[in-house]
C-alpha positions in Angstrom: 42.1 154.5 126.4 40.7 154.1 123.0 39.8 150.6 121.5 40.3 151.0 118.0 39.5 148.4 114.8 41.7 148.3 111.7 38.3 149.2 109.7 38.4 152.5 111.5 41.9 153.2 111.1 41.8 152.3 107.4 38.3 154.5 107.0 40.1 157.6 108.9 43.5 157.4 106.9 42.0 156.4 103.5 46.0 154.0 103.8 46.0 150.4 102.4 45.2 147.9 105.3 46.8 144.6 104.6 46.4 141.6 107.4 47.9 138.4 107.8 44.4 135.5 106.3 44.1 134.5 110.4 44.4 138.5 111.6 41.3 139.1 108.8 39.3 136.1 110.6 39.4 137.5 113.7 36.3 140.3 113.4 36.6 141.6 117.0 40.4 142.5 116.7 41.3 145.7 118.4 43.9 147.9 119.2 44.5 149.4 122.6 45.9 152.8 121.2 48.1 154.8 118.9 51.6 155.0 120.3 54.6 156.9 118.0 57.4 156.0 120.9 58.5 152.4 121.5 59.7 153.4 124.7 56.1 154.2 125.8 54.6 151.6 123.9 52.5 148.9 125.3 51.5 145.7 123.9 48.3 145.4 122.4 48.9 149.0 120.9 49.2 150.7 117.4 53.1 151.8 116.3 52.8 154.7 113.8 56.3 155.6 112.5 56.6 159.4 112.3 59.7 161.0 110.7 61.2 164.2 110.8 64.8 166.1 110.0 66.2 163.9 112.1 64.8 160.9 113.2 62.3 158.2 111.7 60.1 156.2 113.4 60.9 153.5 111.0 64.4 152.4 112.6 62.0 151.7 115.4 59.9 149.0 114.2 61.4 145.7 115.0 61.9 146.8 119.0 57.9 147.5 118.5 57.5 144.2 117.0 59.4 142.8 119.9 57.4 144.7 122.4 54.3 143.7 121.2 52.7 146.2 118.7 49.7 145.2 117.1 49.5 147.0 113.9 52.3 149.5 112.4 51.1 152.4 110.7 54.0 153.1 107.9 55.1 155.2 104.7 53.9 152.9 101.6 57.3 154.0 100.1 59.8 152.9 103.1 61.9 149.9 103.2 60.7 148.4 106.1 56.9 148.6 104.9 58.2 146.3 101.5 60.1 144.2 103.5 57.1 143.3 105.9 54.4 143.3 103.1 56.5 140.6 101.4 57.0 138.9 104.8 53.2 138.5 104.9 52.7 137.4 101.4 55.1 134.5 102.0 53.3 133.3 104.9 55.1 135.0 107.9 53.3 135.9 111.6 53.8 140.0 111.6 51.3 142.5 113.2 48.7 144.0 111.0 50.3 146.4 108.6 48.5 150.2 107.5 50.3 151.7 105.0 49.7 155.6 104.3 51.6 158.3 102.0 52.3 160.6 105.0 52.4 159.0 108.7 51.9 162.5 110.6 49.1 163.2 108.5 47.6 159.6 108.8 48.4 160.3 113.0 46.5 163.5 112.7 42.9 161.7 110.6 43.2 158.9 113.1 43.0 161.2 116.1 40.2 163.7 114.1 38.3 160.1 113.1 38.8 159.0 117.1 37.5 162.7 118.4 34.7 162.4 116.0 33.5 159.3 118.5 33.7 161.4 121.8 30.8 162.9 123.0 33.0 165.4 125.6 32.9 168.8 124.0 36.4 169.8 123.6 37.9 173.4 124.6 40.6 174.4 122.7 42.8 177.2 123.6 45.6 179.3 121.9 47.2 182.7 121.6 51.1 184.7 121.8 50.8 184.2 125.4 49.0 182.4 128.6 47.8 179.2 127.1 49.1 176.6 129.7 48.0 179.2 132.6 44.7 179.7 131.0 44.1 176.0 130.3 45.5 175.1 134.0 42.4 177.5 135.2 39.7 176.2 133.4 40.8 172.8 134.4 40.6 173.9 138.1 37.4 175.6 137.3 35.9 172.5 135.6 36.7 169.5 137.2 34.7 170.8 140.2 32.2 169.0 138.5 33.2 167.0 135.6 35.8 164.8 135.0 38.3 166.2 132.3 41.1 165.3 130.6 43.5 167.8 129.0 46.8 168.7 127.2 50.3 167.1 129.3 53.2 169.1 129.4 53.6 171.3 126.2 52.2 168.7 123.6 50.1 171.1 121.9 51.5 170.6 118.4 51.0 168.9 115.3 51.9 165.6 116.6 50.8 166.5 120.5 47.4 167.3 120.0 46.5 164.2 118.1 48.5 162.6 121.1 45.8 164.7 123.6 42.7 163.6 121.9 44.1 160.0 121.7 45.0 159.9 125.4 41.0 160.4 125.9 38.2 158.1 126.6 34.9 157.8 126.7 34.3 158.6 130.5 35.8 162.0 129.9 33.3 164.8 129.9 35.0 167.8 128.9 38.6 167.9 126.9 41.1 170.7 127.2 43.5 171.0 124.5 46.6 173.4 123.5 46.8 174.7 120.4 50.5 176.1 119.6 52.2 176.8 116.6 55.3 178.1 114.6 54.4 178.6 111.1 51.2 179.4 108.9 48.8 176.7 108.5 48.9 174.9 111.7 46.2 176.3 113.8 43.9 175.4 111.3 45.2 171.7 110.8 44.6 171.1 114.2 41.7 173.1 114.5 39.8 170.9 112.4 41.4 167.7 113.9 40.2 169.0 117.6 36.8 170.2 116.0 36.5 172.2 119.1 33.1 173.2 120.9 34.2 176.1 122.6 37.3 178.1 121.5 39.5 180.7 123.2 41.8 183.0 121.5 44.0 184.5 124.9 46.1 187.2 123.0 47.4 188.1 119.8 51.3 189.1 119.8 54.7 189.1 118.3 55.3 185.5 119.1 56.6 184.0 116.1 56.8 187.2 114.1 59.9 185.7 112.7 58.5 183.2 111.3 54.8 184.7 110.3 56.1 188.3 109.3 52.9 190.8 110.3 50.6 190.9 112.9 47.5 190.6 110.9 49.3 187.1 109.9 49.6 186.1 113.2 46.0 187.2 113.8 44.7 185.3 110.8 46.5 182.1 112.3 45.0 182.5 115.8 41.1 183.0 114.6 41.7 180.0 112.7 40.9 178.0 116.1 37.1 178.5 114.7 38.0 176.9 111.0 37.4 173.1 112.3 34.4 174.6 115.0 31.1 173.1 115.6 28.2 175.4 114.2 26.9 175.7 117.8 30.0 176.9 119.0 31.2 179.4 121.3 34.5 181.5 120.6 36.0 183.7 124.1 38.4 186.4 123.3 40.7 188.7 125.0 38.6 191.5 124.9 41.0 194.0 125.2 42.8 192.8 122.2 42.5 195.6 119.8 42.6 192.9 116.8 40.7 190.0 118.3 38.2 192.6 118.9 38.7 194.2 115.3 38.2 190.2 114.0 35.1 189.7 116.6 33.5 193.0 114.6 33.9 191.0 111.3 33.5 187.6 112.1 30.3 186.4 110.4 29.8 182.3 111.1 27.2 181.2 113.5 29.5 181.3 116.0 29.1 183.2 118.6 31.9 185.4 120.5 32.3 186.2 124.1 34.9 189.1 125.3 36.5 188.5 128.3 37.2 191.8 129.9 39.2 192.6 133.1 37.1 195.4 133.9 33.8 196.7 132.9 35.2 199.9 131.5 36.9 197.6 129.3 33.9 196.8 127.2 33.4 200.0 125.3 30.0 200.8 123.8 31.1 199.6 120.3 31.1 195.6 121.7 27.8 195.9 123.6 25.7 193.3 121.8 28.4 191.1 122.5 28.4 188.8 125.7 31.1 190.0 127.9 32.4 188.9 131.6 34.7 191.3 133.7 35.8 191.7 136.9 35.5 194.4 139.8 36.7 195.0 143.2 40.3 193.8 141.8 42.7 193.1 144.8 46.1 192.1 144.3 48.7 191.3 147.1 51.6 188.9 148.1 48.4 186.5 149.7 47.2 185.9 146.3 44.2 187.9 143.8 41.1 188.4 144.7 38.1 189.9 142.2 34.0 190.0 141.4 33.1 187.9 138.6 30.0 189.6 136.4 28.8 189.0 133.3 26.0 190.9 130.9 24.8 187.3 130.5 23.4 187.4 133.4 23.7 190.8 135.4 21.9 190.0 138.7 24.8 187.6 139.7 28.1 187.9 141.3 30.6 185.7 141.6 33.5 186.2 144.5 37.2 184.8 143.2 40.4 184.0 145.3 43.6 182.9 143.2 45.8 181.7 146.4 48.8 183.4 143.5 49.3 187.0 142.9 49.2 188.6 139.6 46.9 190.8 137.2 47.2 188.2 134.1 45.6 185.6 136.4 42.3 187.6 136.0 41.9 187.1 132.6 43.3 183.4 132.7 39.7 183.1 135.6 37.4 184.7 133.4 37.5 182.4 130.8 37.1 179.8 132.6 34.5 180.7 134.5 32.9 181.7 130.6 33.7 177.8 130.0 32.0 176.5 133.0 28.8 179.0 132.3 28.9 177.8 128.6 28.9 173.9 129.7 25.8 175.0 131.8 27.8 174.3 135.5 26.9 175.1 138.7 28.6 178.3 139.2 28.4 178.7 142.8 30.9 175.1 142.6 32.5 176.1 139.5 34.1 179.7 140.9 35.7 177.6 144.1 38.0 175.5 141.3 39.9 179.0 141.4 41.1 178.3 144.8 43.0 175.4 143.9 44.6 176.8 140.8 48.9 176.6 141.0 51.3 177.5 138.2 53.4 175.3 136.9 57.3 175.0 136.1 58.8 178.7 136.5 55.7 180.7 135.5 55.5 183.5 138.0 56.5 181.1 140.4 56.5 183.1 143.8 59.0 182.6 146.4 58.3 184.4 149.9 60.6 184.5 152.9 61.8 186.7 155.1 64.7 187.4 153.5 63.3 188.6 149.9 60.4 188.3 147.4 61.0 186.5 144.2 58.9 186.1 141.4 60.5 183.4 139.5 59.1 183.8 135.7 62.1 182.1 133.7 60.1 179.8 131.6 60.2 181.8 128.2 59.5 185.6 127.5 57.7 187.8 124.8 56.8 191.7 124.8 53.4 190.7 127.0 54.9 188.4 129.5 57.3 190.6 130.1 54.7 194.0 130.8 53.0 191.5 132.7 55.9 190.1 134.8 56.8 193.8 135.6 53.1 194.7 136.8 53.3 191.9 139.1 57.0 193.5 140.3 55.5 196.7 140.8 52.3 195.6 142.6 54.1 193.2 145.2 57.2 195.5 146.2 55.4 198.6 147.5 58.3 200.4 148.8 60.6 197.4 148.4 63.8 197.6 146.6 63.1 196.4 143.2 65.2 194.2 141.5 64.3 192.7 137.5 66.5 190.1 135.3 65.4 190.6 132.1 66.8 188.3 128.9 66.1 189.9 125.5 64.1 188.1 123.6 63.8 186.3 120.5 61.8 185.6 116.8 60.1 189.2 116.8 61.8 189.7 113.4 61.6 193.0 112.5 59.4 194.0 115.4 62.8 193.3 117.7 63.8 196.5 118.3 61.2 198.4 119.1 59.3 196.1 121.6 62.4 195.8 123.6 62.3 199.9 123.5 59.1 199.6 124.7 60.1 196.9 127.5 62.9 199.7 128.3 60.4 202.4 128.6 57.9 200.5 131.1 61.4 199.7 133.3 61.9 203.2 133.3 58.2 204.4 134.1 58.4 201.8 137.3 61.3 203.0 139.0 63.2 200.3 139.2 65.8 200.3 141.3 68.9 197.4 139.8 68.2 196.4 136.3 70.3 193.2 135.4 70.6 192.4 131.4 71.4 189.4 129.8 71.7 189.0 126.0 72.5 191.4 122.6 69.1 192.3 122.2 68.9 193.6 126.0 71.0 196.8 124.4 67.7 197.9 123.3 66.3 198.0 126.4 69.3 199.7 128.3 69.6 202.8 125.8 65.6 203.5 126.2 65.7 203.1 130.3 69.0 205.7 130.2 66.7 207.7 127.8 63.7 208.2 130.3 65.3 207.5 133.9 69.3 207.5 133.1 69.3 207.2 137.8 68.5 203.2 137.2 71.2 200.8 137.9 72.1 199.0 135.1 74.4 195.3 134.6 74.4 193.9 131.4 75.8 190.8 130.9 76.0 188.1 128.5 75.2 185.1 130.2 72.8 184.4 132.9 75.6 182.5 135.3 77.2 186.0 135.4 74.2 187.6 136.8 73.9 184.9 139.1 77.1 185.4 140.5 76.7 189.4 140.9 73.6 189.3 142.0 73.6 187.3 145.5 76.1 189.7 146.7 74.0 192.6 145.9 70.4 191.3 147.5 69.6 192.7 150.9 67.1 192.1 153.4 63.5 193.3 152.1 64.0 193.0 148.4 61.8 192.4 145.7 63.0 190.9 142.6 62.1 189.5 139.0 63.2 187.1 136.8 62.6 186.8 133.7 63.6 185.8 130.2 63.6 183.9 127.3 64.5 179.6 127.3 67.9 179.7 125.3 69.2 182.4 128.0 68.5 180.2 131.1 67.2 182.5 133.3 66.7 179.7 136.2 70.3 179.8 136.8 69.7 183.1 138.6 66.4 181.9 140.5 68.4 178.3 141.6 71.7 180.6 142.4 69.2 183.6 144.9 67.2 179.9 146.4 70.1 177.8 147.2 72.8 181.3 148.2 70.6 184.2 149.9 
């Protein structure tokens, strides 16, 4: 954990440090780290008060007095900030005070000031889709051989990446961070508080079109992972991105860009002089995925791959990082083993086998290329299994909605599949184009995923092969927990 001085944090924030006369005696004060949640706090720490629509940090800072916070980090203009600058001007024993005209900005300089002090190159990673499998790889991949430390959970915001970088310390050697977003602007803010090394850009899709409008603005936000990159650093792409790959064409800075390809025919002579690595001999079966690992880096070596999970989108998620350990200059003979201890978390793809039925439990959110992918995945492990998808429609694609859930209907169609369960308004979509192409599909619609659940454990048999899949506000796990606990 980070030892930090009130110098530094004053320095980093450019805020007004003010100290009690026997707090500005002691030279080798410290603080034990940034904390912005009394329940987590520990003594010897830093309390910044963060604010928001609708809470504030501030109504928190006499339970971190009580529990020990050494310095609070506050708005100059809040109530409580007066009222403890005028308790230390009339003599009164409070922790140090830092007072700054935005707290989440002073929370973000403090964590850009404190990276600026690590010498572990830091990978950051974002994209539409794949951003906690890909960074789950490459941490399987890298700490093989190093000792990393990387994003918890889903803090990859504004406030969770400082929170990443701040969890570090300086027996790290490599740091994997999230980079998510919801609006314009913020890729780049905490591109240039990560100052990343070596960045990867996994996709660029209608995630957030709501919000962003085009997707030449969503792409502009994603490349912006390079805005706060070292000179010497290395950007990986999804090389079958049409736009990434458009960007990569343009993209002038002494950066230099890897594709990462799933198969060699996937490179196209137009990206030659770039670096690429893809993957041949692709094998994908209920036992897990199984590949070669090349790159034009290096021709003369191959690298053999087992994923102990099935599915096409983990080959992609492998690639990178076996670009990341090849860029940090690993052993990769160690490095391609890390592959055999990757696992999924939460309900991504999550794969249950029994006699009874196949489930691939992929409930944790949804978007246009989640979705193709979930349905490869479907395809490729039923063989001549009944198949069986429960699809949610899915949300913020703004103007885009209705024609990417067309094309969701259309790929339904193309596989044949054999009971189609929809929950949601915008699953209509995607029930008129399935009865447009293949009208023999079975089709439920529904509004609620506890009404699938109920129809569908009395419509499983023996052998079946089914999907799940959807976006969070539909609850889609009701259907997974309802097949676990009832078939």
């Amino acid at each position: 954990m980070p030892r930090l001085i009130p110098a530094q944090l004053q320095t980093w924030t450019q805020g007004l440090l003010i100290q009690t006369p026997e707090a500005e005696q002691h030279s080798e004060r410290f603080y034990r780290g940034i904390s912005t949640d009394t329940r987590s706090l520990r003594s010897g720490e830093a309390f910044l008060a963060l604010t928001g629509e609708n809470f504030d940090g501030h109504d928190f800072v006499d339970l971190a007095i009580e529990k020990g916070a050494k310095m609070l980090v506050l708005n100059e203009k809040s109530e409580k900030a007066m009222s403890l600058y005028n308790d230390i001007m009339h003599g009164k024993n409070v922790p140090d005070l830092l007072l700054v005209s935005n707290t989440l900005k002073a929370y973000q300089k403090i964590a850009e000031g404190y990276r600026s002090t690590l010498l572990a190159p830091v990978i950051g990673i974002t994209g539409s889709v794949g951003k906690t499998t890909t960074r789950r790889m490459i941490a399987a991949i890298l700490k093989t051989q190093l000792k990393l430390h990387q994003t918890a959970k889903n803090e990859n915001n504004q406030i969770g990446l400082p929170l990443t970088l701040l969890s570090a310390d300086d027996e790290d050697e490599v740091i994997i961070a999230e980079m998510g977003m919801d609006h314009r602007g913020e890729i780049k803010i905490l591109s240039n508080v990560a100052r990343p090394d070596i960045a990867i850009i996994t996709s660029v899709g209608y995630s957030h079109a709501e919000y962003l409008g085009s997707r030449e603005v969503i792409l502009k936000e994603k490349t912006d992972i390079t805005a706060g990159m070292k000179s010497n650093g290395i950007v990986l792409i999804n090389g079958q991105d049409t736009h990434l790959n458009a960007w990569a064409l343009k993209f002038k800075k002494s950066t230099t860009v890897w594709r990462i390809c799933n198969e060699y025919t996937d490179i196209g002579e137009d990206y030659e002089n770039f670096p690429a690595f893809w993957a041949e001999n692709i094998k994908i079966g209920i036992d897990g995925t199984s590949f070669i690992a090349k790159t034009s880096l290096d021709p003369q070596v191959a690298w053999p791959v087992k994923i102990n999970t099935p599915g096409r989108y983990l080959i992609r998620a492998a690639l990178f990082g076996l670009a990341s350990a090849y860029a940090l200059g690993l052993d990769m003979d160690v490095a391609v083993k890390g592959t055999q201890d990757f696992s999924n978390t939460g309900n991504r793809q999550r794969m249950v086998i029994n006699k009874k039925y196949i489930m691939i439990d992929d409930s944790y959110n949804s978007s246009p290329e989640s979705v193709t992918a979930a349905l490869d995945t479907l395809s490729m492990l039923a063989g001549d299994r009944r198949k069986i998808a429960c699809i949610s429609g899915m949300r913020e694609l703004g103007k885009y909605a209705e024609d990417l859930h067309t094309n969701i209907g259309y790929k339904i169609a193309d596989l044949n599949i054999n009971l189609l369960y929809l929950v949601g308004p915008e699953s209509q979509w995607i029930s008129a184009a399935v009865k447009q192409i293949n009208p023999e599909i079975t089709i439920k619609s529904f509004e609620t995923s506890e009404e699938v659940a109920n129809d569908i454990i009395n419509e499983i048999r023996e052998g079946d092969c089914i999907l799940v899949k959807g976006s969070r506000i539909y609850n889609m796990e009701n259907i997974s927990k309802r097949i676990e606990s009832k078939v």
